[in-house]
C-alpha positions in Angstrom: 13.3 15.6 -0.5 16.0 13.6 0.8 17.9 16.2 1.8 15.8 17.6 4.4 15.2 14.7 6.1 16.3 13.4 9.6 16.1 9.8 8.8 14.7 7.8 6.4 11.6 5.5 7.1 11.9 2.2 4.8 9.7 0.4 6.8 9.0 -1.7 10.0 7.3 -5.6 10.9 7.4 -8.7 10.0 9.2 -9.6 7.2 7.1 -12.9 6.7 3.7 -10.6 6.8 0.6 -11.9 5.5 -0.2 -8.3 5.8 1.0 -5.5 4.5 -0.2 -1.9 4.9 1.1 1.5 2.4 0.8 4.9 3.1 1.6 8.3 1.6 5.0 9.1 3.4 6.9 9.6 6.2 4.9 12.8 8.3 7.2 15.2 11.3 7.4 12.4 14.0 8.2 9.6 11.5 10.7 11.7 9.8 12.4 12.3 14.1 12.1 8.4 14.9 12.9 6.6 11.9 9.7 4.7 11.8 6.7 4.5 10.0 3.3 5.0 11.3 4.6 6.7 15.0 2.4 10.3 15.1 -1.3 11.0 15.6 -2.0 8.6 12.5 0.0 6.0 13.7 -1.7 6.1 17.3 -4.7 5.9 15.4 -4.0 2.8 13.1 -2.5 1.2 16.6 -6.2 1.5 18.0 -7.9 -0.3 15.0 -5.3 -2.9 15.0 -6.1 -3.6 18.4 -9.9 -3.4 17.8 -9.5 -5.8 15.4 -6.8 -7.5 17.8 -4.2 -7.7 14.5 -0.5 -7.1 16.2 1.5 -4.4 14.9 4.4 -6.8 15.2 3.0 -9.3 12.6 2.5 -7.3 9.7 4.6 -4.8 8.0 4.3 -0.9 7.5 5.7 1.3 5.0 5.6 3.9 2.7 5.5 4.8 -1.1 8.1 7.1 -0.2 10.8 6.5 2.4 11.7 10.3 3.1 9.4 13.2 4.9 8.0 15.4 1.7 7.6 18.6 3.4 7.8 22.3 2.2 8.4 25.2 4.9 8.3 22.4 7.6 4.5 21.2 6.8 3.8 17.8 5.1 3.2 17.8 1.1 2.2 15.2 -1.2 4.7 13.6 -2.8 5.8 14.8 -6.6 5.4 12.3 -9.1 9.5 12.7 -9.2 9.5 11.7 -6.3 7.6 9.1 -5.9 9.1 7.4 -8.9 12.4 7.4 -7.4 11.3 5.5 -4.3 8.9 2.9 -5.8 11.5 1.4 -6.7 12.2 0.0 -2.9 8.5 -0.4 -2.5 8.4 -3.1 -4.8 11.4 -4.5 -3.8 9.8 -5.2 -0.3 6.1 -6.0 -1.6 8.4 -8.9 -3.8 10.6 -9.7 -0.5 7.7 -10.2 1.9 5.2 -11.0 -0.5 2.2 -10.3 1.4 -1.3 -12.0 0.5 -3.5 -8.4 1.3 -1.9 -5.3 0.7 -3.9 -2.4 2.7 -3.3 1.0 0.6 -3.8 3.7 3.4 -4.6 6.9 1.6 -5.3 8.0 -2.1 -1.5 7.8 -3.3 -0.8 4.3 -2.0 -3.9 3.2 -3.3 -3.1 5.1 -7.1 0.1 3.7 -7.0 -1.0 0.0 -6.5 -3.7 0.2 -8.7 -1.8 1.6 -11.9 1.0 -1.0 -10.7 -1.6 -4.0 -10.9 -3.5 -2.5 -14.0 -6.7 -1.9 -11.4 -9.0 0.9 -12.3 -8.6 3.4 -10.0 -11.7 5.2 -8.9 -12.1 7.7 -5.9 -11.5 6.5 -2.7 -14.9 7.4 -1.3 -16.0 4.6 -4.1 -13.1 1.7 -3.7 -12.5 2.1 0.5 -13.0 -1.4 2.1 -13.5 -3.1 -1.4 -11.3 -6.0 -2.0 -10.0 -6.1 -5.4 -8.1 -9.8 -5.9 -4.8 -9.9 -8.6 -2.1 -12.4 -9.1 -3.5 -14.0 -5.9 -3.1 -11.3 -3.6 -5.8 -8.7 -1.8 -5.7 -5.4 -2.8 -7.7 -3.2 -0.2 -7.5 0.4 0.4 -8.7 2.4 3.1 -9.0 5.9 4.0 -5.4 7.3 5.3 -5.5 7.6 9.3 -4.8 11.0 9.0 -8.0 11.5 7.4 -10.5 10.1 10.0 -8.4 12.4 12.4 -9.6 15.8 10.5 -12.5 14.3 9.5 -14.3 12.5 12.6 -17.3 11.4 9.9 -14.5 8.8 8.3 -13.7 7.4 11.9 -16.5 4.9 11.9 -16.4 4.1 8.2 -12.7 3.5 8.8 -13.3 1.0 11.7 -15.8 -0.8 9.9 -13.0 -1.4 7.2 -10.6 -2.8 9.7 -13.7 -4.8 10.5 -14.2 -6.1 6.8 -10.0 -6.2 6.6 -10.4 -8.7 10.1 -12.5 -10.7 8.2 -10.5 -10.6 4.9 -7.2 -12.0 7.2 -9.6 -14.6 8.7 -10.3 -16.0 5.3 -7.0 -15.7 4.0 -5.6 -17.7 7.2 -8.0 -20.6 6.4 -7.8 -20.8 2.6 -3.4 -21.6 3.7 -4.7 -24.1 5.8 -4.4 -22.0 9.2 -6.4 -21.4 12.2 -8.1 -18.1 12.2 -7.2 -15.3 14.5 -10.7 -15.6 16.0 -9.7 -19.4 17.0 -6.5 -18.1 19.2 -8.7 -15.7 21.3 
């Protein structure tokens, strides 16, 4: 996988994130810029950030894998090969920034944080805007962006998860003694 790539796409945000949000892998435009989160998907994700007026600059965005998976030019799934050799700096960064809620974005981020935090995964249809609590941290997956693009029937579900997610950060910000986002606007 490596070796096709333009650039690799560790990752992007605050470092000091109470929020940190996992998808799949890098997609065409990500793989060109170096940055996760930059094509249709990413404009989309941009838009419920702002709905839910959330920064992109104060929380940080990444990838199980850091490095386009693509066969003759189109986006794949990443092999399990694959994703094993990259998780590796995925947890490196989840134990670096050590977010409180972790937003999964997509069925492999969200089977790849629930086997790491011995979660029982179910479909995402069941588990999307559920938030499952371990160690102290929020574990909350949503539909991927790029889903509610091909599908405009997971659009409003996945707004009204950003909604649930706004409130989620609201909560978390008071329980550490902070004002809620709510509070500043």
């Amino acid at each position: 996988m490596y070796k096709g790539r333009r650039k690799a796409v560790p990752g992007e945000g605050d470092f000091k994130a109470e929020l940190m949000f996992i998808g799949e892998g890098p997609g065409r435009e990500e793989d060109l810029q170096g940055r996760p989160f930059v094509g249709r998907a990413g404009k989309l994700l941009d838009e419920l950030l702002n709905e839910i007026r959330v920064e992109r600059s104060h929380v940080f965005i990444t990838n199980i894998v850091k490095c386009r998976p693509s066969e003759g030019g189109k986006d794949r799934r990443p092999t399990k090969e694959e994703v094993e050799s990259c998780t590796v700096y995925l947890d490196r960064q989840i134990e670096l920034i050590n977010p409180r809620i972790i937003c999964t974005l997509g069925d492999t981020a969200a089977r790849y944080i629930f086997d790491k935090n011995n979660l029982r995964i179910a479909p995402l249809s069941v588990i999307h805007g559920r938030a499952f609590k371990v160690d102290g941290r929020i574990i909350f997956p949503c539909y991927h962006p790029a889903a509610a693009l091909y599908n405009p029937q997971l659009r409003s579900l996945f707004s009204e998860d950003f909604k649930a997610l706004r409130g989620i950060l609201n909560a978390s910000i008071i329980r550490s003694g902070g004002r809620t986002l709510d509070e500043f606007l």
